[in-house]
C-alpha positions in Angstrom: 113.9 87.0 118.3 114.8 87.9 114.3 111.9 89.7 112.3 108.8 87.6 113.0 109.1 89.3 116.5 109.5 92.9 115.0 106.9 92.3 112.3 104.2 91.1 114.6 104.0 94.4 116.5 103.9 96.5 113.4 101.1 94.3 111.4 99.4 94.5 115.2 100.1 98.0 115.1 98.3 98.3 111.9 95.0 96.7 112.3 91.5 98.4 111.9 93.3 101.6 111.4 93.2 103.9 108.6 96.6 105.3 109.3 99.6 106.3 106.5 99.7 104.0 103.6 102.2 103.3 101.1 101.3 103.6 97.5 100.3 100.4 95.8 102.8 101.6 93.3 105.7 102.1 95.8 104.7 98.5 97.6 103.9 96.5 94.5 107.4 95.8 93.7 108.5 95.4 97.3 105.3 92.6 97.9 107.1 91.1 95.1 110.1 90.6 96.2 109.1 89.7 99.6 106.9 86.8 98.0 109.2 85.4 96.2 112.4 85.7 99.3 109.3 83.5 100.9 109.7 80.4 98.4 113.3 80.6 97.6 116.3 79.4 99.0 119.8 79.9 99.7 121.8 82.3 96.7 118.5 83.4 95.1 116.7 84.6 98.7 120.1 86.4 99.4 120.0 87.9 95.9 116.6 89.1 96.1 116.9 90.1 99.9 119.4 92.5 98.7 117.1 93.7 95.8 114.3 94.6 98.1 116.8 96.2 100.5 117.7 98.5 97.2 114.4 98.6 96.5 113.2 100.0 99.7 115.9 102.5 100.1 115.0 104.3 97.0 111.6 104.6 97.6 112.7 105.9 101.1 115.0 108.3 99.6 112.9 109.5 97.3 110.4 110.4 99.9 107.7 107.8 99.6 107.5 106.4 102.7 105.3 108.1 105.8 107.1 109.1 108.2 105.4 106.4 110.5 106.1 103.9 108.3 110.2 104.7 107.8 111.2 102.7 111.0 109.0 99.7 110.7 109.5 99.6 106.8 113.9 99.9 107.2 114.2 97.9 110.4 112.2 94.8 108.8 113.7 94.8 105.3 117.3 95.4 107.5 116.7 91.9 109.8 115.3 89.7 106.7 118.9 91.1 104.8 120.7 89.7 107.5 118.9 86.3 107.5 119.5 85.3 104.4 122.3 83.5 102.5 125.3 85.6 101.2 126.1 82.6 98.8 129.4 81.9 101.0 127.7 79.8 103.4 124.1 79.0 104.7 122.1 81.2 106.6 121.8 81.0 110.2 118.4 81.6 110.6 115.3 80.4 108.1 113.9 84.2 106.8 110.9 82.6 105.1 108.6 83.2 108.2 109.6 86.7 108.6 109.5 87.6 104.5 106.4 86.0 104.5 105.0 88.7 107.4 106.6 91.8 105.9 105.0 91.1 102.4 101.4 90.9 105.0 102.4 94.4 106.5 103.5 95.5 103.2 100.0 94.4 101.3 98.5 95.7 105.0 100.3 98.8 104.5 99.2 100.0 101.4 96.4 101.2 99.1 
């Protein structure tokens, strides 16, 4: 199952619709660290999973997120957390698919 079966619904969810929109501002730096959880391995995709998991709480808690978007936004960023290495041992699961389709819904989910 993991996040590339939670993430498909949501981008599907999103497409030819105007609907709420994060602001590029707000995304920018979570795109970022989604890109690079995508082409990393092992310590540094735990390290930076863990940034973006920061990252998206405090834009959450500040109150930047649509509503809409609060669900799809915390459950994906809370599945690709638990995919990737803690540095103790190796991950169970390969997160690159699923960081590489929450940077799309990210990018897809922003203006």
């Amino acid at each position: 199952m993991r996040v590339a079966t939670l993430v498909l619904p949501l981008l599907l969810i999103g497409c030819g619709s105007a609907g709420p929109r994060l602001e590029r501002s707000d995304a920018a730096p979570l795109i970022a660290l989604t890109h690079r959880i995508a082409h990393e391995r092992g310590c540094a995709q735990g390290r930076d999973a863990r940034a973006l998991r920061v990252e998206a709480t405090r834009i959450v808690n500040t109150g930047r997120v649509p509503a809409e978007l609060l669900e799809p936004l915390s459950s994906a960023v809370n599945v690709l957390v638990a995919d990737t290495a803690t540095c103790v041992g190796s991950p169970t699961h390969d997160p690159t698919r699923e960081a590489r389709d929450l940077e799309d819904w990210l990018k897809a989910k922003s203006r």
